[in-house]
C-alpha positions in Angstrom: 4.4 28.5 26.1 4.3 24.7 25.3 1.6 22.9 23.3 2.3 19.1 23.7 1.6 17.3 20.7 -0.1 13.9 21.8 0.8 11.4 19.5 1.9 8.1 21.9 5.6 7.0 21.1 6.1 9.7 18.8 4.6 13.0 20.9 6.5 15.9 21.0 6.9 19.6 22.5 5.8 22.9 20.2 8.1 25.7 22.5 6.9 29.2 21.5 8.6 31.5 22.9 9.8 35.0 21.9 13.9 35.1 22.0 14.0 31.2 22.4 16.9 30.9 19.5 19.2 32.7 21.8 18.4 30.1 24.3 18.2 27.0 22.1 20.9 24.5 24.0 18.4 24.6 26.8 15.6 23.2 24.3 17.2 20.9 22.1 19.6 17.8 22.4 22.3 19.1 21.0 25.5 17.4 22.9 26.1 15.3 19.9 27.0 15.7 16.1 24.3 17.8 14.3 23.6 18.7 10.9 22.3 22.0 10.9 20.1 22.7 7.5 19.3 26.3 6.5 19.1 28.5 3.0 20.6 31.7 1.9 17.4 33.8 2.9 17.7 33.1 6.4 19.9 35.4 8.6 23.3 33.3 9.1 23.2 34.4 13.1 20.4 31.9 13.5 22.4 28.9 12.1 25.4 30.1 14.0 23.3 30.4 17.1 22.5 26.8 16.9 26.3 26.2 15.9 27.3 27.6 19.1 25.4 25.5 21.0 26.4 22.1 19.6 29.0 20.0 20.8 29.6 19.4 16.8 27.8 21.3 14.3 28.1 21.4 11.1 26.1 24.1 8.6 24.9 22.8 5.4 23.4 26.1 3.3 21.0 25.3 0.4 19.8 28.4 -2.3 16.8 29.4 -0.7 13.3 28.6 -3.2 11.4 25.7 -3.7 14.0 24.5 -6.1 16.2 23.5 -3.2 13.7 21.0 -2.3 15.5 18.4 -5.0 17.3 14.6 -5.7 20.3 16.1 -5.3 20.4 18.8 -2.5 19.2 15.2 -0.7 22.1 13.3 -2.1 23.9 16.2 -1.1 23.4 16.7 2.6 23.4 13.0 3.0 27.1 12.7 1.4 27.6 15.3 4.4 26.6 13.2 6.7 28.5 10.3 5.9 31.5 12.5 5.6 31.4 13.7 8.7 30.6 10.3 10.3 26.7 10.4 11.8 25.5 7.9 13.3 22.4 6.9 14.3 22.4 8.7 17.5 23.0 11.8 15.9 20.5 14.4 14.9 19.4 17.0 11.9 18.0 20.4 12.8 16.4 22.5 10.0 16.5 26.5 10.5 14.5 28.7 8.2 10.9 28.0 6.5 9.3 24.9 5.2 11.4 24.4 2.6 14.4 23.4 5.2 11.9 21.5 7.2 10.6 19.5 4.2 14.4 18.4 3.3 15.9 18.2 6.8 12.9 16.2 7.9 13.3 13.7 4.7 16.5 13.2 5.4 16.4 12.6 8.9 13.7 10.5 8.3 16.2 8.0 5.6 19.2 8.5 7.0 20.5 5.3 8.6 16.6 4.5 8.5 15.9 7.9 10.7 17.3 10.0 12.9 16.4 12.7 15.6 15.2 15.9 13.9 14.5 19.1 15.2 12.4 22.5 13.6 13.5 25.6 14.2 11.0 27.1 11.2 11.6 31.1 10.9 8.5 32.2 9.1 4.9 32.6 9.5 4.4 30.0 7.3 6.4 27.5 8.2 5.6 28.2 12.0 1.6 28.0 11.7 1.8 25.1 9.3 4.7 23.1 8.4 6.5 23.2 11.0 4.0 20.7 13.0 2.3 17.3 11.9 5.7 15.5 10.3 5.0 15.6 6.6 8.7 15.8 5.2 9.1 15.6 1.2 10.9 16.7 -1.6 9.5 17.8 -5.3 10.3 15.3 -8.5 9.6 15.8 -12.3 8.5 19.1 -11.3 5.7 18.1 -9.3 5.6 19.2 -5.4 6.1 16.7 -2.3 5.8 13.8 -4.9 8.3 12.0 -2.9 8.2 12.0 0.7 7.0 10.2 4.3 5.3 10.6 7.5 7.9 11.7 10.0 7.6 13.4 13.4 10.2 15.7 15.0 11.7 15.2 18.5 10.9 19.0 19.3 9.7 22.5 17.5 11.0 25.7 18.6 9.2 28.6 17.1 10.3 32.3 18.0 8.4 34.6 16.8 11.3 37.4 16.9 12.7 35.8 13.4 9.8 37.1 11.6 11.0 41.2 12.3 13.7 39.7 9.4 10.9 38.7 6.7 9.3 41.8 4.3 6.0 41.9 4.6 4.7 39.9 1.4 6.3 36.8 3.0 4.7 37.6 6.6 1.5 38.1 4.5 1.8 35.0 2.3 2.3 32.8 6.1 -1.0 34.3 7.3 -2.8 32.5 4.4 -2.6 29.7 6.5 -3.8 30.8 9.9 -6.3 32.6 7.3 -7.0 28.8 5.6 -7.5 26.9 9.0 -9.3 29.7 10.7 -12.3 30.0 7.8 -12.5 25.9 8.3 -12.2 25.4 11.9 -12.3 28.6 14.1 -14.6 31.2 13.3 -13.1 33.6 16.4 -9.4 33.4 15.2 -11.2 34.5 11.8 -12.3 37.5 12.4 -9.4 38.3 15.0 -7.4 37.9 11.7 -10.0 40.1 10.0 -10.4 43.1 12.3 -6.7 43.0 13.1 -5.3 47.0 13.6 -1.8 45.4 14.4 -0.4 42.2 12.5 2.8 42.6 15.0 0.7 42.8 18.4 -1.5 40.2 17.4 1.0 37.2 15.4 2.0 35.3 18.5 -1.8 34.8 19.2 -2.7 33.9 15.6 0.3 31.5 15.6 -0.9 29.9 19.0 -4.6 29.7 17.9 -3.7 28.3 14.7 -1.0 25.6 15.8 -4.1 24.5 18.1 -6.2 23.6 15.4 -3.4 21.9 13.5 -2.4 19.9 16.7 -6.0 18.6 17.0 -6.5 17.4 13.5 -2.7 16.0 13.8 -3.5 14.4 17.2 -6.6 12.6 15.7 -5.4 11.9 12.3 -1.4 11.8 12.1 -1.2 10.4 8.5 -3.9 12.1 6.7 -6.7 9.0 6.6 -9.5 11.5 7.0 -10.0 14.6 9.1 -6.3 15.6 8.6 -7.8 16.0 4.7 -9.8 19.9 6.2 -5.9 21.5 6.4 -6.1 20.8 2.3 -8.3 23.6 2.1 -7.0 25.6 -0.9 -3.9 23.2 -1.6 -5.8 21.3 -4.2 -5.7 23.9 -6.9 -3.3 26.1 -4.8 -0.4 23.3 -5.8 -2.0 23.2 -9.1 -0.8 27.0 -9.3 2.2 26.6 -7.9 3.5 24.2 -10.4 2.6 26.4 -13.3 5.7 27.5 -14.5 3.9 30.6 -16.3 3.2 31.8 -12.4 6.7 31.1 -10.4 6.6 34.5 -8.8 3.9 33.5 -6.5 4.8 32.2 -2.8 3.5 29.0 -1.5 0.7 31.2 0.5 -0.5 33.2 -2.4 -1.1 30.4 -4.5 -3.5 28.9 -0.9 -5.1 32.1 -1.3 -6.0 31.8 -4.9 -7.2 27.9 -4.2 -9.3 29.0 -1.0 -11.7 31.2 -3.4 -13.6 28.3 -5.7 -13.8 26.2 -2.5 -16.5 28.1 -1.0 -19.9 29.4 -1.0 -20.5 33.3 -2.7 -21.0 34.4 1.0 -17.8 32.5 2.6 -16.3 34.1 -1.1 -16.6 37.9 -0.4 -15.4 37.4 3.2 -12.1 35.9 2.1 -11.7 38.3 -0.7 -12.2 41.1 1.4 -9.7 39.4 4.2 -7.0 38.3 1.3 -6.5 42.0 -0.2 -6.1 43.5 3.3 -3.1 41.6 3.7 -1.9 42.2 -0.5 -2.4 38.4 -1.0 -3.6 37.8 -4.5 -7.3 36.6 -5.7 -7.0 36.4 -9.7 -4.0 34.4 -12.0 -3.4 34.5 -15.4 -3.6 30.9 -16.0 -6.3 28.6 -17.6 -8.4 25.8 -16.5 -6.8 22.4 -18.5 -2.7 23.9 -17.3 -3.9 23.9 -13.6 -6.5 20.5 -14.0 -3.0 19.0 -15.5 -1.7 19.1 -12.3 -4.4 18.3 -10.2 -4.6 14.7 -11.9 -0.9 14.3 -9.9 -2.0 15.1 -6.9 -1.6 12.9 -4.2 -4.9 13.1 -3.0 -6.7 11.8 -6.4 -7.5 8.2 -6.7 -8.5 7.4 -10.2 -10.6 10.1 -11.9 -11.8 11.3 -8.2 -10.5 13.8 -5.7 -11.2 14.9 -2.1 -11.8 18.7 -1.3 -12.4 21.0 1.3 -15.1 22.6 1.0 -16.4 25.8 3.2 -19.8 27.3 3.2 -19.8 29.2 6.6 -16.7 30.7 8.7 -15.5 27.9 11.1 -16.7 24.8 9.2 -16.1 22.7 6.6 -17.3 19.5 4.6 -15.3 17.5 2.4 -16.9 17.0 -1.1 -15.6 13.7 -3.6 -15.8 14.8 -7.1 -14.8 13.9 -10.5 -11.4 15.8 -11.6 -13.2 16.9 -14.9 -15.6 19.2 -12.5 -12.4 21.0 -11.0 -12.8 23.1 -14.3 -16.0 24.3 -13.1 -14.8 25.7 -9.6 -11.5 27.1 -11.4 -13.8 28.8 -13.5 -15.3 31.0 -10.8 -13.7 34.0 -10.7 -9.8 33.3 -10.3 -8.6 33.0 -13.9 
């Protein structure tokens, strides 16, 4: 299948397709030098399947964690590329989850002031969310995507085969997000989520269904100006909990799930608690209020002493609330420390 993302000059393909990896030369651009990004959690045949199908690839393999997402990983791939003599009509492609994208795309995106980039993401996560819309960053003075730009790829590939490689916390952790766009845009892929007998039966129609709600808000809104704001639902304190240091075990999807919860009405509440520990995902931290309000004040979406959020009363809407950063305490405070 092929969802066309329609954003004029820069529109691109989404190719979902089970097994495409093994067929990736017929997808991509590849008849050129590449830089092919991936991390030590993801299988080394999927690099080497894009190797094999370049007319010069080289693999650059980061540590895999958020960590990677750093100054000098980006020095680091970059002093690649100059070694190896890219031009500007060469191209990067990230393999693995949206911690490859995030790099590969912001170094695509400065290198020789851009070139193409391709996303091969290989988990849930990345391939419901990150993968799509062309927000590429990197984290700085521990706080995440601090530094970063708006860049679209020339293609996404997403096979959902990769994902028979993940354990099941990290497939779990990637449906947070179908999970976060379903409860503000599609009540239907909600409770398909919700009643689901058989994650494996159903995942390539919950990653369909949710890269159609992501390409819509993308489509209308490619650099965040307004409606783009609803797929924040959960990040504002879920980034807040990802930067406390006291809670580094939890993945990027947990700490969405924990966000979600104060962002909605008691009703919407009990839904999404019941839905979260189905899948193991966690709904209570060990944290307090002023650590994760700390963090909040760097976010990217405060101006001055205000912030935007998502808020969701019933399944399958949303509204977006401006408050005052000092009344974040008061959601935090319900329920999840």
């Amino acid at each position: 299948m092929i969802l066309p993302l329609n954003l004029g000059e820069k529109s691109y393909d989404i190719v979902i397709e089970r097994g495409a990896l093994k067929n990736i030369g017929s997808y991509l651009k590849l008849d050129r030098k590449v830089l092919i990004l991936t991390d030590s959690g993801v299988p080394c045949e999927y690099s080497q399947c894009v190797k094999s199908a370049c007319k010069q690839g080289y693999i650059v393999t980061i540590p895999q964690g958020e960590a990677s997402k750093s100054f000098d990983n980006y020095k680091m791939i970059l002093a690649q590329m100059v070694k190896y003599g890219f031009t500007r009509t060469d191209c990067v492609v990230s393999v693995g989850g949206g911690v490859c994208g995030d790099l590969g795309g912001f170094v695509a995106s400065s290198y020789m002031r851009g070139v193409d980039f391709y996303n091969i993401p290989t988990t849930l996560l990345s391939q419901v969310d990150s993968s799509i819309g062309g927000k590429v960053a990197i984290d700085f003075e521990g706080v995440k995507n601090i530094v970063g730009a708006f860049y679209q790829p020339k293609k996404v590939v997403i096979d959902s085969d990769t994902l028979k490689t993940l354990d099941k916390r990290q497939v779990n952790a990637g449906l947070c997000e179908s999970i976060k766009m379903a409860a503000t845009c599609n009540r239907d892929l909600f409770e398909l989520i919700e009643k689901s007998e058989s994650l494996e039966d159903d995942i390539d129609e919950i990653i369909v269904e949710s890269l159609k709600i992501k390409r819509h808000v993308v489509e209308i809104d490619p650099t965040e100006k307004g409606l783009r704001k609803v797929l924040n639902f959960g990040h504002t304190i879920g980034h807040a909990v990802e930067s406390d240091e006291k809670l580094g075990n939890l993945l990027h999807g947990e700490c969405v799930a924990i966000g979600m919860l104060p962002m909605c009405s008691d009703d919407t509440r009990k839904r999404l608690e019941v839905i979260l520990k189905k899948y193991s995902l966690p709904t209570q931290i060990n944290s307090d209020a002023d650590t994760l309000i700390s963090y909040i004040t760097r976010d990217k979406k405060a101006k001055g002493n205000n912030i935007t959020v998502i808020y969701v009363d019933k399944i399958g809407s949303f509204e977006m609330r401006d408050i005052e950063i000092t009344e974040m305490k008061d959601y935090i405070n319900r329920g999840i420390l």
